[in-house]
VOTITI-812292 format. One record per residue: residue number from 1; residue in one letter; x, y, z of N, C-alpha, C, CB in turn. Coordinates in steps of 0.1 Angstrom, whole numbers, plus 5000, padded with zeros to 4 digits. Glycine has a CB too. Layout:
BEGIN
NODE    nr   rest   n.px   n.py   n.pz   ca.px   ca.py   ca.pz   c.px   c.py   c.pz   cb.px   cb.py   cb.pz
NODE   NUM      A      X      Y      Z       X       Y       Z      X      Y      Z       X       Y       Z
...
REM end
This chain:
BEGIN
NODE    nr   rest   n.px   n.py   n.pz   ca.px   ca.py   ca.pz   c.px   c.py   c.pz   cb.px   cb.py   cb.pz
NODE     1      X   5117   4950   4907    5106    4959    4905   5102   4964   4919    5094    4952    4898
NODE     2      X   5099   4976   4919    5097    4982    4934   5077   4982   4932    5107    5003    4936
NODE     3      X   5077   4977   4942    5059    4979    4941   5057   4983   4955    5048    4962    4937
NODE     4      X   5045   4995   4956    5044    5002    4966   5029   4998   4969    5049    5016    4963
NODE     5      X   5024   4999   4980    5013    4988    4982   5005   4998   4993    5020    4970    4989
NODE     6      X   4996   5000   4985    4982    5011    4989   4977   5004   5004    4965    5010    4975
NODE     7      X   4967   5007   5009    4964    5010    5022   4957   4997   5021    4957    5024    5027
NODE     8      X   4947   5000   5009    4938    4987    5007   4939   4973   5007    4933    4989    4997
NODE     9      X   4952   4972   5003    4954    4959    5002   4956   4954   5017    4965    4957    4991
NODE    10      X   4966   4962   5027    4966    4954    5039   4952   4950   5049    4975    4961    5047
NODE    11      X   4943   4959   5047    4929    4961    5050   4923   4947   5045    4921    4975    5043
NODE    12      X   4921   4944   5030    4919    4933    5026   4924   4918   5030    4921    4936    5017
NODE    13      X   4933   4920   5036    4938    4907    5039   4940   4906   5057    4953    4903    5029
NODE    14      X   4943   4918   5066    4943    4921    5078   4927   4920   5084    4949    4935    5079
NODE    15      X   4916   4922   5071    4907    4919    5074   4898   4907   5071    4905    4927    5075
NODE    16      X   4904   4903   5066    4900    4888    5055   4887   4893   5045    4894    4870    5068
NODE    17      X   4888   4903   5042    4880    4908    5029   4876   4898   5018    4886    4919    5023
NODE    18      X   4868   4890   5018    4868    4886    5008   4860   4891   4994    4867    4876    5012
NODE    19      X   4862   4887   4980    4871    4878    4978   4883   4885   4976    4867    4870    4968
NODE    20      X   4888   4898   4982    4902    4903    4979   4912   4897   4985    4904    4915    4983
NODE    21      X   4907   4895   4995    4921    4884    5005   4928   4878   4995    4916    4870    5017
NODE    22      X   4920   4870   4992    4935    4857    4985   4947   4862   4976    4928    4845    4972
NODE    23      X   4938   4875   4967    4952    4880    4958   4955   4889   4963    4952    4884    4944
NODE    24      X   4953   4895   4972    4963    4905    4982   4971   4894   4985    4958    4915    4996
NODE    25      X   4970   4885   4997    4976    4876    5007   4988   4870   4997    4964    4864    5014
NODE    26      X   4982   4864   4986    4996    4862    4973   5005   4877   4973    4988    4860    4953
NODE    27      X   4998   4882   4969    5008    4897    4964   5021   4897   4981    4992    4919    4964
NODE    28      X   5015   4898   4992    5025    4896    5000   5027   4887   5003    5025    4901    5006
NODE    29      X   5025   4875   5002    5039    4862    5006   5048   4868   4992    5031    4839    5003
NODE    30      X   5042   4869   4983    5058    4873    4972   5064   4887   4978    5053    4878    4951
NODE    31      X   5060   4890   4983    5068    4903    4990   5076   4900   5003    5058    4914    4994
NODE    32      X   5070   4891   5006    5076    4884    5021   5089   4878   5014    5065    4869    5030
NODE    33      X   5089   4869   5003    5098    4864    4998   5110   4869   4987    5092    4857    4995
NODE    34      X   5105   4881   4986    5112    4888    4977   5119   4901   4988    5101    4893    4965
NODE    35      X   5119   4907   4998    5124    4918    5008   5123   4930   5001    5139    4916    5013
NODE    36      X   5131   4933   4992    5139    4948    4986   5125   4956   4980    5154    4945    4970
NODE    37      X   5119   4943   4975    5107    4950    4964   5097   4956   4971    5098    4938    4954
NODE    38      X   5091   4954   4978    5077    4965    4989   5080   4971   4992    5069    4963    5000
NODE    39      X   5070   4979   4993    5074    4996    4999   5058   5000   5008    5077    5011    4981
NODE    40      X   5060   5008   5013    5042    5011    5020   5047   5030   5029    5036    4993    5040
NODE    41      X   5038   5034   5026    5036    5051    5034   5034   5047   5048    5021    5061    5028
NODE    42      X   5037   5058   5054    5041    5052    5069   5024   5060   5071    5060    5059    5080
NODE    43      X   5013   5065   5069    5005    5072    5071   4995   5056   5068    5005    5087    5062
NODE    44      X   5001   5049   5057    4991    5036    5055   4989   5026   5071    4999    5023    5041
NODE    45      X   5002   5028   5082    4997    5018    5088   4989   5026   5100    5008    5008    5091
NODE    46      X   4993   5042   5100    4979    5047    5109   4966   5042   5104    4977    5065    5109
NODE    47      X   4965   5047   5091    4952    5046    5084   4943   5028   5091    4956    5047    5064
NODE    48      X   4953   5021   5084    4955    5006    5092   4948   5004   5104    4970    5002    5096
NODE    49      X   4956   5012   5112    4952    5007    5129   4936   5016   5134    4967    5014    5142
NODE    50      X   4939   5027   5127    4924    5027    5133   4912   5024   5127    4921    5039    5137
NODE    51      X   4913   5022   5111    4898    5013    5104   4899   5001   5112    4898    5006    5084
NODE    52      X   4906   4992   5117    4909    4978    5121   4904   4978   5138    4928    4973    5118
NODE    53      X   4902   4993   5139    4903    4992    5155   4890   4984   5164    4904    5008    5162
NODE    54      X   4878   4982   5158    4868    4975    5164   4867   4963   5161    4857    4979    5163
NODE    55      X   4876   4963   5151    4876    4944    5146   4886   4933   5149    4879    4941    5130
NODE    56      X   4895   4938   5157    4904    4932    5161   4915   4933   5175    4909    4932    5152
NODE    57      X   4919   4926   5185    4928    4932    5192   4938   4940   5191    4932    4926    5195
NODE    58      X   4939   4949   5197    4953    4957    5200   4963   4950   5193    4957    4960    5216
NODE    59      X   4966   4939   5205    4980    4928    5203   4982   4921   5189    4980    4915    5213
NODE    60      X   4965   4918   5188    4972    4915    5168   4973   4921   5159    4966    4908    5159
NODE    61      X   4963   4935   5161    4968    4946    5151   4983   4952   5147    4964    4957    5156
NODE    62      X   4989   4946   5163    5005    4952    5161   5013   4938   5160    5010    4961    5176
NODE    63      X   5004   4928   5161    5016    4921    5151   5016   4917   5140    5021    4910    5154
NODE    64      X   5002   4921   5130    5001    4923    5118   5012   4932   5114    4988    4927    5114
NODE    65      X   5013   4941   5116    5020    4956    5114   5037   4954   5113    5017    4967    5130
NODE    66      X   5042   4948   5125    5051    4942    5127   5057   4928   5116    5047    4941    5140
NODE    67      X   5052   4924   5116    5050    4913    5104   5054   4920   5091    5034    4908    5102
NODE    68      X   5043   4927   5084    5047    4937    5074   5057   4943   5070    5041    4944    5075
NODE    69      X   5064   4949   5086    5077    4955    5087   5090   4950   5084    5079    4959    5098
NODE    70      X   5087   4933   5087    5099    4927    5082   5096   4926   5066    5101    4912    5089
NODE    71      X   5092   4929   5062    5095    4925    5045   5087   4936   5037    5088    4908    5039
NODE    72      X   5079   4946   5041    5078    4960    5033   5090   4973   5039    5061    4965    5036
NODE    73      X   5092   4981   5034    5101    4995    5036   5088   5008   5038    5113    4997    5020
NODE    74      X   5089   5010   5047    5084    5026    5051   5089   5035   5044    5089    5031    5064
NODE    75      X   5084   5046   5034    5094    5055    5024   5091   5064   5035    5089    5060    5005
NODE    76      X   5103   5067   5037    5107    5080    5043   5101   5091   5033    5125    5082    5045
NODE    77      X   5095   5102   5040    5088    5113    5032   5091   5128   5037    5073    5112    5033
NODE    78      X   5089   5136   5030    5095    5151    5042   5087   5156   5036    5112    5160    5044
NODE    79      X   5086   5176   5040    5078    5182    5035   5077   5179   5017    5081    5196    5040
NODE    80      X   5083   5183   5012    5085    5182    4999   5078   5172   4991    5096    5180    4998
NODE    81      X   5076   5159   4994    5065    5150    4990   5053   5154   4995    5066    5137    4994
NODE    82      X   5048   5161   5007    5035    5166    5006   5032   5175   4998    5032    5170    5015
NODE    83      X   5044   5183   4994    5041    5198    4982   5040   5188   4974    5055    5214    4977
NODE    84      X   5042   5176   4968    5043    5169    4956   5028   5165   4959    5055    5156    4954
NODE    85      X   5027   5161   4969    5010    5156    4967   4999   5163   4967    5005    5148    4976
NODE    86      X   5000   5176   4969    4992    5186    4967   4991   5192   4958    4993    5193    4972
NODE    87      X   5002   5187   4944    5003    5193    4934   4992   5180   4924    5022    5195    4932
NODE    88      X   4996   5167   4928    4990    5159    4920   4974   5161   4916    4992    5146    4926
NODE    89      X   4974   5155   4904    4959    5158    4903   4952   5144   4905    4954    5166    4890
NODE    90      X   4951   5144   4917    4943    5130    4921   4929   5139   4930    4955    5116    4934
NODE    91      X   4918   5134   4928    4910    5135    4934   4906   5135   4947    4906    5130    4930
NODE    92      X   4915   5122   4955    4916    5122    4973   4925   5126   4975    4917    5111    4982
NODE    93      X   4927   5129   4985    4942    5139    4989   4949   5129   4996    4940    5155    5001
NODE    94      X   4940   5116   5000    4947    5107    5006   4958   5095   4995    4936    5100    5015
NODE    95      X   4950   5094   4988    4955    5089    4970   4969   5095   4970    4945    5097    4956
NODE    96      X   4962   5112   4968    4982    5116    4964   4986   5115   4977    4987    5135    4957
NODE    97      X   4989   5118   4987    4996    5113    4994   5004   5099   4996    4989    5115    5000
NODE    98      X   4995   5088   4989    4999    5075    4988   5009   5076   4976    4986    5065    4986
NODE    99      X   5005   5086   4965    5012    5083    4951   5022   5091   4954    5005    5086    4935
NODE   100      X   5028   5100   4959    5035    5111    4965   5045   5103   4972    5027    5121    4974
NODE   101      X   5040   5093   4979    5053    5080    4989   5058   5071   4976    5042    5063    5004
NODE   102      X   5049   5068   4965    5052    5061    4959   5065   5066   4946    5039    5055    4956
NODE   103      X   5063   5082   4948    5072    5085    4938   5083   5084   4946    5069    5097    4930
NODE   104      X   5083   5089   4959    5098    5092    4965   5107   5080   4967    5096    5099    4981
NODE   105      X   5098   5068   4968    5105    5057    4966   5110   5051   4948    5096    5046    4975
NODE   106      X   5108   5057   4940    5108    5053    4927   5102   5041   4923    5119    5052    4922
NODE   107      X   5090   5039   4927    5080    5027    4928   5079   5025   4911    5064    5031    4938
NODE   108      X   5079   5013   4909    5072    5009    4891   5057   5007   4891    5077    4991    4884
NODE   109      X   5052   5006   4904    5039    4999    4903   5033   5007   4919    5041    4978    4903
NODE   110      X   5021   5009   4915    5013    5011    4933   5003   5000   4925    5003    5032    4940
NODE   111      X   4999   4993   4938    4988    4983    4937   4978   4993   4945    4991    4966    4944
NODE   112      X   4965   4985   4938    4953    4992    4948   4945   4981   4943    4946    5009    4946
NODE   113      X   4933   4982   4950    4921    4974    4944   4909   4987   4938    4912    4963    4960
NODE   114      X   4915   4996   4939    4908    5010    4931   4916   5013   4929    4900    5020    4935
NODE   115      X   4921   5013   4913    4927    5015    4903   4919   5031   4900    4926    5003    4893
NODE   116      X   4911   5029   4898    4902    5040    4897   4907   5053   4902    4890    5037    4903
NODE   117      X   4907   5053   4912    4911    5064    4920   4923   5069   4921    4909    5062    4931
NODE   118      X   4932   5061   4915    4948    5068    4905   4948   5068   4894    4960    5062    4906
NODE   119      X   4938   5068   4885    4936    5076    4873   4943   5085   4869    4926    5082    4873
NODE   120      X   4947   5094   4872    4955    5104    4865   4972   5103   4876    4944    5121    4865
NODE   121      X   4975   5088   4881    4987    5088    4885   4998   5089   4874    4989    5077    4892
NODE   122      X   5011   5094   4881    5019    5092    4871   5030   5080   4870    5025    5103    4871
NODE   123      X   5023   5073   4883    5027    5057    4880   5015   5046   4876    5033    5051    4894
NODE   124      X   5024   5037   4874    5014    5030    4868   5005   5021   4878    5021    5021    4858
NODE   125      X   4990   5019   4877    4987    5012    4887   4979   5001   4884    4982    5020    4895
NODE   126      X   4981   4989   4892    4975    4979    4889   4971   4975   4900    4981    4971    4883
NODE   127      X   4955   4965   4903    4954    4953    4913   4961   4944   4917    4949    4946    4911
NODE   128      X   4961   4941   4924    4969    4927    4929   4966   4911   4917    4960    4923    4946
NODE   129      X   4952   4910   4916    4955    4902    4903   4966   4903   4890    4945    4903    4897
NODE   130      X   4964   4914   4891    4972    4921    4872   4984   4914   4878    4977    4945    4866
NODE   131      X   4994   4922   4893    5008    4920    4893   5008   4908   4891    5014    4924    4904
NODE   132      X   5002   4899   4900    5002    4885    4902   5005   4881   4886    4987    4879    4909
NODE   133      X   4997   4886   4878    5002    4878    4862   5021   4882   4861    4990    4888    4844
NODE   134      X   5018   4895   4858    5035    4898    4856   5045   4890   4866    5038    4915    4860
NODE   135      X   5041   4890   4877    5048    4887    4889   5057   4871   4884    5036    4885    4903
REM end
């Protein structure tokens, strides 16, 4: 199963959010342990570094990041997924952008902890709890 993994969830556990941490932090040790299956937008780990930027060092921000790299995949994106995400009807433009990475990788699943806000994806979207049941 390819699961493509929203912005939120690394935030949640990069920042020890609780109580999201714990079932993000699950969702990726099974991704750590699984390689092929994660996916992430390369715009998620800008987004990443600068919410994170007063809360944490430089040096660990980038070895969170780095960490991630070994066991999520960057979807390569070109113009054409942005015409895709401009087309979507999502409400944030940052959303379709996220669901726009997630189609170009043929994702089964985007996780978020706002589900909400991919409402009208055309993938399917679940929390990190939900996967965790399927998982």
């Amino acid at each position: 199963m390819k699961i493509f993994i929203d912005c939120d969830i690394l935030l949640d556990v990069g920042l020890g959010r609780e109580p999201f941490c714990s079932a993000s932090g699950k969702l990726l040790d099974y991704l750590a342990n699984n390689k092929r299956d994660g996916f992430i937008a390369w715009h998620s780990i800008a987004n990443f570094f600068y919410i994170t930027r007063k809360s944490e060092q430089t040096i660990q921000r980038k070895q969170f990041i780095t960490e991630l790299c070994n066991f999520l995949t960057i979807v390569p994106v070109s113009n054409q997924d942005l015409m895709i995400a401009l087309e979507l009807p999502l409400k944030d433009f940052e959303d379709a952008m996220q669901c726009a990475a997630a189609i170009a990788c043929h994702a089964n699943v985007i996780i978020s902890r706002n589900i909400r806000d991919y409402q009208n994806s055309p993938i399917r979207t679940l929390t990190p709890e939900q996967i965790l049941l399927e998982l």
